[in-house]
N, C-alpha and C positions, 0 to 999 in steps of 0.2 A: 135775444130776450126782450119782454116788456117792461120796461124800468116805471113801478107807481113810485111816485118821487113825494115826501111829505116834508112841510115845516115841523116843526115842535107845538111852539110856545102857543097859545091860543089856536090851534090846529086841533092839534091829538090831545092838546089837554087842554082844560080852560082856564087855563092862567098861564103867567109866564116865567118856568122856573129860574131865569138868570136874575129875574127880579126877587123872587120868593126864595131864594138862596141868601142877598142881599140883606134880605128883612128878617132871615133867620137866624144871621151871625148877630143880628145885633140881640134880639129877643134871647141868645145863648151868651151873650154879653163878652161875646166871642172879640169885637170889635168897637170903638165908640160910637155908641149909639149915635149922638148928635151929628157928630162931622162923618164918618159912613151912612148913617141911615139918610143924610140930605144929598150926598153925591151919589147914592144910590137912586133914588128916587131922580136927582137931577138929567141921568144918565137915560131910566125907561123913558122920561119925556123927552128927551132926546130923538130916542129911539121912534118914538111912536110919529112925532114930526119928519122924520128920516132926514134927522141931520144925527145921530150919534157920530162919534169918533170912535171910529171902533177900535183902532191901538187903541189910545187911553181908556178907553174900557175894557183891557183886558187883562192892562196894567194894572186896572182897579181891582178887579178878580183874582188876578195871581197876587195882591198884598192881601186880600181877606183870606184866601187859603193859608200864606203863611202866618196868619195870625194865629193858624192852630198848632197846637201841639204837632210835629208830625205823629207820633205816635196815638193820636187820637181822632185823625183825620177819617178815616173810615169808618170806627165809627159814630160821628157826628155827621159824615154824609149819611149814613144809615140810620140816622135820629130823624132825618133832613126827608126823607126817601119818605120814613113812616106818617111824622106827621105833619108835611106839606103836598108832595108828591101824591101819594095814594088818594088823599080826598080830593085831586082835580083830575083823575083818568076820567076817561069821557067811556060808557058801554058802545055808542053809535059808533065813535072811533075806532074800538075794537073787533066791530061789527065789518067796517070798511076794509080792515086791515084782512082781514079774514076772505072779506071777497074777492081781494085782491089774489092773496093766496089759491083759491081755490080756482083760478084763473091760469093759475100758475105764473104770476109775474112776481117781477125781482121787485122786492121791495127795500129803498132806501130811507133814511131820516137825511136831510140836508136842513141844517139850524145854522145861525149864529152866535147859538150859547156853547159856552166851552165844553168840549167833551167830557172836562170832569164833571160838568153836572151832569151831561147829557147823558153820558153811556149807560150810567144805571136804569135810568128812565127808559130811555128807548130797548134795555135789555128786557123790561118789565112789561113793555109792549109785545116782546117778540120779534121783535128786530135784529136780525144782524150786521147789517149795512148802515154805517153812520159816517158824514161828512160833518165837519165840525172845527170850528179852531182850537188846535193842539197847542196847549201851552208847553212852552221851552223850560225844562227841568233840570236843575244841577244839584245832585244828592237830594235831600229834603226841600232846596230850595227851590223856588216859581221865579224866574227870573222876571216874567213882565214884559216879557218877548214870548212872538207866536210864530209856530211851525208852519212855514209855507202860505198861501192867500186865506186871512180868514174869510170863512163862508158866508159872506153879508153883502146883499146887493148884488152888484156887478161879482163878485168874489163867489158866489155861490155857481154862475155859468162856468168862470175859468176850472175851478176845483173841481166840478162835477164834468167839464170837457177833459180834464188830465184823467180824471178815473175812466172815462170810457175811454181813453187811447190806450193807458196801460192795460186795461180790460178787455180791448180787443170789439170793443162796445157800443151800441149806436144810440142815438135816442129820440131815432126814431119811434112814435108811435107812443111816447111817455106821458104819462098822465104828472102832473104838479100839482099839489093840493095847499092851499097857504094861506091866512087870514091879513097878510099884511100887504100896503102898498111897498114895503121896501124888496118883496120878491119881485115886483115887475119884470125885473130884467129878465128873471128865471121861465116866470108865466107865459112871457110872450117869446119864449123859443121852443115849447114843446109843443106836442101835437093839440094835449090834451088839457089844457087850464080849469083847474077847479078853484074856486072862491069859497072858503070855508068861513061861516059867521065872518066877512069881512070887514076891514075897518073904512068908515066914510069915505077916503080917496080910492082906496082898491074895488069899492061896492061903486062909484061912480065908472070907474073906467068899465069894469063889468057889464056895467047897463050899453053904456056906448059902444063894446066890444062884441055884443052877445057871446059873452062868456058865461058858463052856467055859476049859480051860487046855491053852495046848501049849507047847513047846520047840523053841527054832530053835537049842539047840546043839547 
């Protein structure tokens, strides 16, 4: 197979929902606003720097999910879906995904945002293949431990080399598509490196690399 391989966050859609997840527990007054919504925010500049911690951020995510109700966890991510989610799908995105499709190649999402945010969204793209950090669950509870290599940086090559061995898989030939310099590691193993609207450091290496860059807003 031809594996098109995508980011999420600022990729397939134009924002980034582990952020816009954050800023919606507090707006549902889900969590406290002051001291969540500024580790929130401390955490995407983190991010965008590519120094995050990614445990600690994940541990951050599994206390704002238990902040809810379990019982109404669904849906509030289904409140979350409607009215943040839907107003940053990108058409061109869907456009891409589709010519991918009609190509006939496998198409994956590999993110660093946790699969609880992730799966809806990428289920809503049409996706079935998602790599992502699994958060560790005990009954209702989010322990703040993650299942196996979260998918960030360096962590998104190893995750996505275990799936093609259990896969039987090569990746060979793979297209990566990602807005961020913290996929580096991923971009520069596959065949095919795409730059989507990318951000300052990833749009430099670009130029230097002749790597192509396009825009799906």
């Amino acid at each position: 197979m031809t594996l098109a391989l995508f980011d999420l966050d600022n990729t397939l859609i134009c924002d980034d929902s582990d952020n816009l997840w954050g800023e919606f527990l507090v707006e549902e007054g889900l969590v406290d606003a002051a001291e969540y919504g500024a580790k929130n925010e401390k955490f995407y500049q983190d991010y965008k720097r590519g120094e995050l911690d990614i445990y600690s951020y994940l541990q951050f995510v599994a206390s704002g999910i238990n902040s809810i109700e379990a019982s109404k966890r669904e849906s509030i991510r289904s409140k979350f879906m409607e009215e943040k989610i839907k107003k940053v799908m990108l058409p061109k995105a869907a456009a891409l995904l589709d010519e991918h499709r009609s190509q006939g190649h496998t198409i994956m999402v590999i993110t660093a945002t946790s699969s609880y945010i992730t799966r809806p969204i990428v289920k809503l793209l049409g996706v079935e293949l998602l790599l992502a950090p699994e958060l560790e669950q005990e009954g209702d509870y989010f322990t703040g431990r993650v299942i196996s290599t979260p998918t960030f940086q360096q962590g998104k090559v190893e995750r996505l080399e275990t799936w093609l061995a259990q896969n039987n898989e090569s990746i060979s030939g793979a297209y990566f598509y990602s807005d961020s310099h913290n996929d580096l590691p991923l971009l520069k193993v596959v065949d095919k490196p795409v730059a989507v609207d990318p951000d300052e450091k990833l749009k430099k290496y670009c130029v230097e690399n002749n790597i192509p860059v396009i825009s799906l807003r």
